[in-house]
Every structure is written in structure tokens, then in C-alpha cells.
C-alpha positions in Angstrom: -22.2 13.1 -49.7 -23.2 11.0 -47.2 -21.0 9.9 -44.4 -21.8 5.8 -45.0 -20.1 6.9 -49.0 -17.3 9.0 -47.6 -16.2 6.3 -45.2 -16.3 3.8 -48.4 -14.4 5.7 -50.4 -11.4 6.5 -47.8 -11.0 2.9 -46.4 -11.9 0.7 -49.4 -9.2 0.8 -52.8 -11.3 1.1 -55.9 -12.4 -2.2 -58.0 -11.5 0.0 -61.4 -7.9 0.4 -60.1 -7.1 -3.0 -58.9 -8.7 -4.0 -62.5 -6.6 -1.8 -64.3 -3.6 -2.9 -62.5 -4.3 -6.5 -63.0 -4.6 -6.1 -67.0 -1.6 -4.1 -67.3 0.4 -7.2 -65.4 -1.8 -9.6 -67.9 -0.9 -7.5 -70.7 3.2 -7.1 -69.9 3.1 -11.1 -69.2 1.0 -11.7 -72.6 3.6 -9.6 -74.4 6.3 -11.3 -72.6 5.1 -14.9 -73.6 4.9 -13.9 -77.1 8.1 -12.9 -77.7 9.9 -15.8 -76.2 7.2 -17.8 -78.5 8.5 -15.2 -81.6 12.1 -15.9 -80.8 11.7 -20.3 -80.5 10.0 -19.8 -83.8 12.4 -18.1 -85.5 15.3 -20.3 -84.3 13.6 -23.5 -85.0 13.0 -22.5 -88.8 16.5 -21.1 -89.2 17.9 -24.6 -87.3 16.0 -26.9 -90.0 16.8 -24.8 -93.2 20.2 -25.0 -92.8 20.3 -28.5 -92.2 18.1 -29.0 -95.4 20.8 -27.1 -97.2 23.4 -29.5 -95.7 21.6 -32.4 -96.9 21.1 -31.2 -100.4 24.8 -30.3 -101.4 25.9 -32.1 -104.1 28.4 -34.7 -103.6 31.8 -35.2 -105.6 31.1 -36.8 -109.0 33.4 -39.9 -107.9 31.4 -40.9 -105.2 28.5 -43.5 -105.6 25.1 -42.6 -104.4 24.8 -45.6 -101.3 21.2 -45.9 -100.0 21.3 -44.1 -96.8 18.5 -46.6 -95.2 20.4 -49.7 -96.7 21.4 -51.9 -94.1 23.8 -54.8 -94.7 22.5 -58.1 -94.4 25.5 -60.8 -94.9 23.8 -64.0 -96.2 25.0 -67.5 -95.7 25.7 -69.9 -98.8 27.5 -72.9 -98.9 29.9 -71.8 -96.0 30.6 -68.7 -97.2 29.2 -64.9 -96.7 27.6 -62.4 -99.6 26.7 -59.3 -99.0 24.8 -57.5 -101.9 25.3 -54.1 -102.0 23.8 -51.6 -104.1 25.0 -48.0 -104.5 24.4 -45.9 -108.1 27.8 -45.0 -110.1 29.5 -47.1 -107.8 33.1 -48.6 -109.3 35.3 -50.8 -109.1 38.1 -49.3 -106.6 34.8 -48.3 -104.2 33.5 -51.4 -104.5 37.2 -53.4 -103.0 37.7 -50.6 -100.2 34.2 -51.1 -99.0 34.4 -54.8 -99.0 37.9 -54.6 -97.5 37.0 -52.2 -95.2 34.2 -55.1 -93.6 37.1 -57.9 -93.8 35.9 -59.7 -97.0 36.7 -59.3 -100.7 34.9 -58.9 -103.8 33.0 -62.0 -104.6 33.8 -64.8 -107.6 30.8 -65.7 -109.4 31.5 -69.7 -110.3 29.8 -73.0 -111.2 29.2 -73.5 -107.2 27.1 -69.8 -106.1 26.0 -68.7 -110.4 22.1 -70.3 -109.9 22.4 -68.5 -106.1 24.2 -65.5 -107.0 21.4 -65.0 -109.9 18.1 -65.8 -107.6 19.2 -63.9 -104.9 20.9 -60.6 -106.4 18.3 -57.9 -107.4 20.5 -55.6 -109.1 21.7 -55.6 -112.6 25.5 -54.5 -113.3 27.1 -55.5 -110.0 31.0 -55.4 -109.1 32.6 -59.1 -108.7 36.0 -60.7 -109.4 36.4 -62.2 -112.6 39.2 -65.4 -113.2 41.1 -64.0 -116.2 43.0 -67.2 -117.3 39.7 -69.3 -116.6 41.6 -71.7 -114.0 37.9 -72.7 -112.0 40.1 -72.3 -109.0 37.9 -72.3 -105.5 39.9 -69.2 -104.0 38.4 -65.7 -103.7 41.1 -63.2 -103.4 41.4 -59.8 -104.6 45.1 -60.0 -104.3 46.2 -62.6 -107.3 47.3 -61.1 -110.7 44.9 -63.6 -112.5 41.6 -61.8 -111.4 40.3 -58.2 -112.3 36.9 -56.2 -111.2 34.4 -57.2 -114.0 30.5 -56.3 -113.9 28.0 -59.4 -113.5 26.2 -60.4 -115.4 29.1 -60.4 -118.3 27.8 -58.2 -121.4 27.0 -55.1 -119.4 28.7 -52.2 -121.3 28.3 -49.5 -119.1 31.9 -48.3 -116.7 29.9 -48.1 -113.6 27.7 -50.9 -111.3 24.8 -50.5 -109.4 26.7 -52.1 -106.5 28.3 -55.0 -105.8 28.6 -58.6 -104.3 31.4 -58.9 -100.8 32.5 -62.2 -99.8 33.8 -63.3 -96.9 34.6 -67.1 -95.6 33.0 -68.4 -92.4 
């Protein structure tokens, strides 16, 4: 050996040994990465199956099926407010808390709203008040004896609605 190579060798850390440290740290911070990558994974999936699960339980059989993207739109006709709700199974009891919970009762269909009521509503087999002794009378309440829940249009056979029609005065 020459003294020039000798010299190198004592003063000067080999290339090889700062490479091999270098991949090592690489390596541990590789391996580190991809098991906090692993572990995100993992959660995520596990977070959004269970809430799929949620979402599919069935519901109890008295409950109607509402239209979760439904949003109510109250519409103005001859100074009073209908809402047309639709909701699958829905009955009659559902169909008075719901418009009693918004301040408003199940609607009357009568000579003044039937032409609106029919142009307007797109559901078949909806919940309204019915007069049962046929007195014409103007006033929509849910809490006289001579109305009852009836299904509009008349004829439909079937226990349970699509929805229903709320009214509410201005």
C-alpha cells in the first residue's frame, strides 16, 4: 500500500457505509409509512361497513317508508297552504301527527281546491279529511266528529296511502 491510500483510508469514512446506513434509515421510514398507510386503510373500511349496515336495518312494519331527499315545499292556493307529501305504507294516524307536528291539519278536498288538488298532486291514494254528513262546510279541522281520514281520490281500496295532503291557513 501506498502512503497517498493509507492516508485515504484512515481520514475519509467509506461511501459503501454511509450508503448502507442511508438505506437502512430509508428502509425503517418506508416500513414505517406503510404501516400507518395499513392501519388508515383498515379503519376507513371498517368505519363505512358498519355504517352501511346501519343504513340497511330494516325498519318496524308500522312505519312508512318517507323519501329521505324529500323536501317539503308548502304551496299557496286560494289563501291557504298544501303540502303534498308522499311516504309508501303511510296511514292515517302518521299522516295527522306529521301534519300536526308542522302546525296544520290534514287537508279537505272540496268544490273550491278538487280541479287544484287534482293538477297538482302526483300521487295516487293520498291521506285527506273527508266530511262525513256532507255539510260543504269551509272549515278544515281534524278535531270535529263529522270528519274521518279517507284516501283521495275516493274508490281506492287499499288500507294504506302513498302520502298525504297538510293544510294550513295563511
Amino acid at each position: 500500500m501506498q502512503a497517498s491510500e493509507s492516508a485515504n483510508i484512515l481520514n475519509f469514512p467509506s461511501r459503501t457505509r454511509e450508503y448502507g446506513l442511508r438505506s437502512r434509515w430509508v428502509l425503517a421510514v418506508g416500513l414505517g409509512i406503510a404501516v400507518l398507510l395499513a392501519v388508515t386503510v383498515t379503519t376507513l373500511v371498517m368505519h363505512y361497513s358498519q355504517r352501511k349496515v346501519e343504513r340497511s336495518a330494516p325498519k318496524a312494519p308500522s312505519t312508512p317508508k318517507m323519501k329521505s331527499n324529500q323536501q317539503e315545499s308548502w304551496q299557496l292556493f286560494d289563501n291557504d297552504f298544501y303540502l303534498f307529501w308522499q311516504s309508501e305504507g303511510a296511514d292515517c294516524e302518521t299522516a295527522k301527527k306529521f301534519c300536526t307536528k308542522r302546525h296544520a291539519t290534514l287537508a279537505m278536498v272540496d268544490q273550491n281546491n278538487v280541479q287544484w288538488i287534482q293538477k297538482t298532486s302526483k300521487v295516487k291514494r293520498l291521506w285527506i279529511l273527508k266530511d262525513l254528513e256532507g255539510s260543504g262546510s269551509d272549515e278544515q279541522t281534524g278535531g270535529s266528529a263529522d270528519v274521518a281520514c279517507a284516501l283521495y281520490p275516493s274508490g281506492s281500496k287499499s288500507g294504506k296511502g302513498n302520502g298525504w295532503i297538510c293544510r294550513k291557513g295563511s
